[in-house]
C-alpha positions, 0 to 999 in steps of 0.5 A, a space after each residue: 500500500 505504502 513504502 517507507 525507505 527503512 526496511 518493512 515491519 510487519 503489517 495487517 492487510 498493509 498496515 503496520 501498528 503505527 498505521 492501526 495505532 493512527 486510525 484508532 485515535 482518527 475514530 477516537 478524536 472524532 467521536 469520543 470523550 476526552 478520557 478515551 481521547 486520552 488513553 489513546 494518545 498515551 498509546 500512540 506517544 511512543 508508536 506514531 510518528 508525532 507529525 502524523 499525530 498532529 496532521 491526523 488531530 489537525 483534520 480532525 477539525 474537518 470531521 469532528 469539529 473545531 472543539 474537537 480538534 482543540 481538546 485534541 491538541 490541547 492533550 497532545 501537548 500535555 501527554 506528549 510534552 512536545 511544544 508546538 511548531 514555532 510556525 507553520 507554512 501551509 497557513 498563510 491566506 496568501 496560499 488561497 490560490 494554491 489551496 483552490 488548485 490542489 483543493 480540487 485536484 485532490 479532491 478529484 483523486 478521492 472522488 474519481 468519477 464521482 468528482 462531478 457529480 459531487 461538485 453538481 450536487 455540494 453547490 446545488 446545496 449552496 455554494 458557500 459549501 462547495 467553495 469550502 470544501 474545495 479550498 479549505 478542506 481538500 485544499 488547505 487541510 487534506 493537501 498538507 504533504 505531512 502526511 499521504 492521502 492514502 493514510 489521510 483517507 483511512 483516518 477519515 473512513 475511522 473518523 466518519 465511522 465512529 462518528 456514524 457519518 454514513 454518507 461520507 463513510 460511503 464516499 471515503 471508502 471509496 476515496 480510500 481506494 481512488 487514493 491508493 490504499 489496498 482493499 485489505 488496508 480498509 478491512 484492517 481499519 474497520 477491523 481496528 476501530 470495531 470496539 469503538 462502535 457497536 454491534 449494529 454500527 459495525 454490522 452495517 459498515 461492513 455491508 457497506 464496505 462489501 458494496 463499495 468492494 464489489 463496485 470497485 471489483 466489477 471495474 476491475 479498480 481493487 488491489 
Protein backbone atom coordinates (compact mmCIF):
# COMPACT_ATOMS: atom_id res chain seq x y z
CA UNK A 1 0.00 0.00 0.00
CA UNK A 2 2.73 2.39 1.49
CA UNK A 3 6.78 2.47 1.45
CA UNK A 4 8.94 3.71 3.51
CA UNK A 5 12.55 3.73 2.95
CA UNK A 6 13.58 1.53 6.40
CA UNK A 7 13.04 -1.84 5.98
CA UNK A 8 9.43 -3.15 6.18
CA UNK A 9 7.75 -4.05 9.66
CA UNK A 10 5.12 -6.37 9.98
CA UNK A 11 1.95 -5.49 8.92
CA UNK A 12 -2.28 -6.44 8.72
CA UNK A 13 -3.58 -6.26 5.28
CA UNK A 14 -0.54 -3.39 4.63
CA UNK A 15 -0.98 -1.86 7.55
CA UNK A 16 1.99 -1.55 10.38
CA UNK A 17 0.87 -0.80 14.23
CA UNK A 18 1.94 2.83 13.75
CA UNK A 19 -0.91 2.83 10.75
CA UNK A 20 -3.51 0.85 13.20
CA UNK A 21 -2.39 2.95 16.19
CA UNK A 22 -3.02 6.20 13.88
CA UNK A 23 -6.97 5.18 12.52
CA UNK A 24 -7.97 4.38 16.06
CA UNK A 25 -7.02 7.81 17.51
CA UNK A 26 -8.70 9.19 13.78
CA UNK A 27 -12.15 7.23 15.38
CA UNK A 28 -11.17 8.38 18.80
CA UNK A 29 -10.78 12.34 18.33
CA UNK A 30 -13.92 12.34 16.28
CA UNK A 31 -16.32 10.77 18.39
CA UNK A 32 -15.26 10.00 21.94
CA UNK A 33 -14.89 11.51 25.02
CA UNK A 34 -11.84 13.22 26.36
CA UNK A 35 -10.68 10.33 28.63
CA UNK A 36 -10.83 7.70 25.76
CA UNK A 37 -9.00 10.52 23.72
CA UNK A 38 -6.61 10.48 26.42
CA UNK A 39 -5.92 6.83 26.72
CA UNK A 40 -5.28 6.84 23.06
CA UNK A 41 -2.99 9.24 22.73
CA UNK A 42 -0.86 7.90 25.57
CA UNK A 43 -0.97 4.71 23.42
CA UNK A 44 0.17 6.12 20.24
CA UNK A 45 3.11 8.72 22.17
CA UNK A 46 5.73 6.15 21.88
CA UNK A 47 4.28 4.38 18.38
CA UNK A 48 3.32 7.11 15.96
CA UNK A 49 5.46 9.45 14.44
CA UNK A 50 4.49 12.71 16.39
CA UNK A 51 3.89 14.70 12.83
CA UNK A 52 1.32 12.17 11.56
CA UNK A 53 -0.22 12.73 15.02
CA UNK A 54 -0.65 16.10 14.89
CA UNK A 55 -1.80 16.07 10.87
CA UNK A 56 -4.16 13.35 11.66
CA UNK A 57 -5.57 15.85 15.27
CA UNK A 58 -5.48 18.81 12.88
CA UNK A 59 -8.04 17.40 10.16
CA UNK A 60 -9.88 16.10 12.79
CA UNK A 61 -11.46 19.69 12.52
CA UNK A 62 -12.91 18.92 9.43
CA UNK A 63 -14.73 15.81 10.51
CA UNK A 64 -15.46 16.34 14.46
CA UNK A 65 -15.35 19.72 14.93
CA UNK A 66 -13.44 22.63 15.76
CA UNK A 67 -13.73 21.78 19.68
CA UNK A 68 -12.68 18.62 18.95
CA UNK A 69 -9.70 19.32 17.12
CA UNK A 70 -8.70 21.98 20.50
CA UNK A 71 -9.03 19.49 23.35
CA UNK A 72 -7.13 17.00 20.99
CA UNK A 73 -4.04 19.47 20.62
CA UNK A 74 -4.51 20.53 23.68
CA UNK A 75 -3.78 16.86 25.24
CA UNK A 76 -1.33 16.28 22.96
CA UNK A 77 0.88 18.50 24.22
CA UNK A 78 0.19 17.61 27.67
CA UNK A 79 0.80 13.56 27.05
CA UNK A 80 3.47 14.31 24.53
CA UNK A 81 5.22 17.21 26.04
CA UNK A 82 6.16 18.09 22.78
CA UNK A 83 5.63 22.08 22.13
CA UNK A 84 4.10 23.27 19.04
CA UNK A 85 5.97 24.40 15.78
CA UNK A 86 7.04 27.78 16.26
CA UNK A 87 5.48 28.31 12.75
CA UNK A 88 3.55 26.64 10.01
CA UNK A 89 3.84 27.48 6.24
CA UNK A 90 0.62 25.72 4.58
CA UNK A 91 -1.12 28.61 6.52
CA UNK A 92 -0.89 31.93 5.38
CA UNK A 93 -4.17 33.22 3.21
CA UNK A 94 -1.57 34.32 0.53
CA UNK A 95 -1.81 30.49 -0.18
CA UNK A 96 -5.50 30.63 -1.16
CA UNK A 97 -4.72 30.11 -4.75
CA UNK A 98 -2.83 27.19 -4.44
CA UNK A 99 -5.22 25.70 -1.90
CA UNK A 100 -8.02 26.32 -4.53
CA UNK A 101 -5.88 24.05 -7.18
CA UNK A 102 -4.74 21.42 -5.14
CA UNK A 103 -8.16 21.50 -3.24
CA UNK A 104 -9.70 20.26 -6.26
CA UNK A 105 -7.17 18.09 -7.70
CA UNK A 106 -7.08 16.27 -4.52
CA UNK A 107 -10.46 16.08 -4.29
CA UNK A 108 -10.96 14.68 -7.58
CA UNK A 109 -8.35 11.86 -6.56
CA UNK A 110 -10.51 10.98 -3.78
CA UNK A 111 -13.89 11.39 -5.66
CA UNK A 112 -12.71 9.66 -9.05
CA UNK A 113 -15.64 9.53 -11.46
CA UNK A 114 -17.82 10.75 -8.81
CA UNK A 115 -15.94 14.49 -8.51
CA UNK A 116 -18.51 15.98 -10.77
CA UNK A 117 -21.21 14.58 -9.61
CA UNK A 118 -20.22 15.87 -6.24
CA UNK A 119 -19.05 19.24 -7.14
CA UNK A 120 -23.10 19.44 -9.11
CA UNK A 121 -24.53 18.03 -6.00
CA UNK A 122 -22.33 20.40 -2.85
CA UNK A 123 -23.42 23.53 -4.96
CA UNK A 124 -26.91 22.89 -5.59
CA UNK A 125 -26.97 22.84 -1.51
CA UNK A 126 -25.02 26.18 -1.56
CA UNK A 127 -22.14 27.28 -2.97
CA UNK A 128 -20.72 28.65 0.02
CA UNK A 129 -20.12 24.98 0.72
CA UNK A 130 -18.73 23.83 -2.24
CA UNK A 131 -16.16 26.54 -2.12
CA UNK A 132 -15.10 25.47 1.27
CA UNK A 133 -14.93 22.24 0.72
CA UNK A 134 -12.81 22.93 -2.04
CA UNK A 135 -10.29 25.27 -0.56
CA UNK A 136 -10.25 24.84 2.88
CA UNK A 137 -10.99 21.07 3.08
CA UNK A 138 -9.04 19.39 0.23
CA UNK A 139 -7.22 22.43 -0.42
CA UNK A 140 -5.77 23.72 2.82
CA UNK A 141 -6.02 20.75 5.04
CA UNK A 142 -6.48 17.37 3.12
CA UNK A 143 -3.27 18.53 0.68
CA UNK A 144 -0.91 19.07 3.74
CA UNK A 145 2.13 16.83 2.27
CA UNK A 146 3.00 15.93 6.05
CA UNK A 147 1.22 13.11 5.72
CA UNK A 148 -0.10 10.72 2.46
CA UNK A 149 -3.52 10.78 1.25
CA UNK A 150 -3.94 7.39 1.46
CA UNK A 151 -3.39 7.18 5.13
CA UNK A 152 -5.43 10.64 5.32
CA UNK A 153 -8.47 8.70 3.71
CA UNK A 154 -8.15 5.90 6.29
CA UNK A 155 -8.41 8.04 9.08
CA UNK A 156 -11.16 9.63 7.51
CA UNK A 157 -13.23 6.19 6.92
CA UNK A 158 -12.31 5.68 11.21
CA UNK A 159 -13.21 9.05 11.73
CA UNK A 160 -16.57 9.16 9.71
CA UNK A 161 -17.25 5.86 11.02
CA UNK A 162 -17.22 6.26 14.74
CA UNK A 163 -18.84 9.48 14.31
CA UNK A 164 -21.74 7.47 12.33
CA UNK A 165 -21.27 9.80 9.36
CA UNK A 166 -22.57 7.06 6.60
CA UNK A 167 -22.85 9.13 3.85
CA UNK A 168 -19.13 10.43 3.91
CA UNK A 169 -18.34 6.87 5.41
CA UNK A 170 -19.58 5.95 1.78
CA UNK A 171 -17.67 8.20 -0.28
CA UNK A 172 -14.37 7.99 1.65
CA UNK A 173 -14.37 4.05 1.15
CA UNK A 174 -14.30 4.61 -1.87
CA UNK A 175 -11.59 7.67 -1.85
CA UNK A 176 -9.53 5.10 0.40
CA UNK A 177 -9.30 3.42 -2.87
CA UNK A 178 -9.15 6.27 -5.54
CA UNK A 179 -6.05 7.48 -3.04
CA UNK A 180 -4.32 4.16 -3.19
CA UNK A 181 -4.88 2.32 -0.31
CA UNK A 182 -5.48 -1.63 -0.62
CA UNK A 183 -8.59 -3.32 -0.19
CA UNK A 184 -7.05 -5.13 2.70
CA UNK A 185 -5.75 -1.67 4.16
CA UNK A 186 -9.65 -0.61 4.66
CA UNK A 187 -10.77 -4.00 6.07
CA UNK A 188 -7.93 -3.77 8.67
CA UNK A 189 -9.44 -0.26 9.64
CA UNK A 190 -12.51 -1.31 10.18
CA UNK A 191 -11.18 -4.27 11.96
CA UNK A 192 -9.33 -1.68 14.08
CA UNK A 193 -11.71 0.55 15.40
CA UNK A 194 -14.74 -2.06 15.76
CA UNK A 195 -14.77 -1.62 19.50
CA UNK A 196 -15.07 1.65 19.37
CA UNK A 197 -18.80 1.07 17.91
CA UNK A 198 -21.39 -1.04 18.21
CA UNK A 199 -22.60 -4.12 17.15
CA UNK A 200 -25.12 -2.81 14.82
CA UNK A 201 -22.56 0.19 13.58
CA UNK A 202 -20.18 -2.15 12.74
CA UNK A 203 -22.63 -4.51 11.14
CA UNK A 204 -23.64 -2.08 8.88
CA UNK A 205 -20.44 -0.51 7.96
CA UNK A 206 -19.10 -3.97 6.77
CA UNK A 207 -22.43 -4.44 4.31
CA UNK A 208 -21.46 -1.06 3.35
CA UNK A 209 -17.70 -1.84 2.61
CA UNK A 210 -18.66 -5.12 0.96
CA UNK A 211 -20.89 -2.91 -1.53
CA UNK A 212 -18.49 -0.45 -2.20
CA UNK A 213 -15.73 -3.51 -2.75
CA UNK A 214 -17.92 -5.38 -5.24
CA UNK A 215 -18.48 -1.86 -7.02
CA UNK A 216 -14.69 -1.26 -7.02
CA UNK A 217 -14.08 -5.14 -8.24
CA UNK A 218 -16.60 -5.38 -11.38
CA UNK A 219 -14.38 -2.15 -12.54
CA UNK A 220 -11.52 -4.03 -12.00
CA UNK A 221 -10.29 -0.90 -9.56
CA UNK A 222 -9.31 -3.15 -6.30
CA UNK A 223 -5.63 -4.03 -5.25
Amino acid sequence: MMSHAAPRPATVHGLTAEDLALVRLAAALAAKDETVVREHLERVVHVVRPVWVEEVILQTYLFGGFPRALNGMREWRRVSGRRAPSADGEVGFERASQWQARGEETCATVYGPFYERLRHNVQALHPALDAWMIVEGYGKVLSRPALDLARRELCIVAACAAAGQDRQLHSHLHGALHAGASAGAVTATLDAIADLLTADESLRYRHLWSKVRSTHRATGDVH
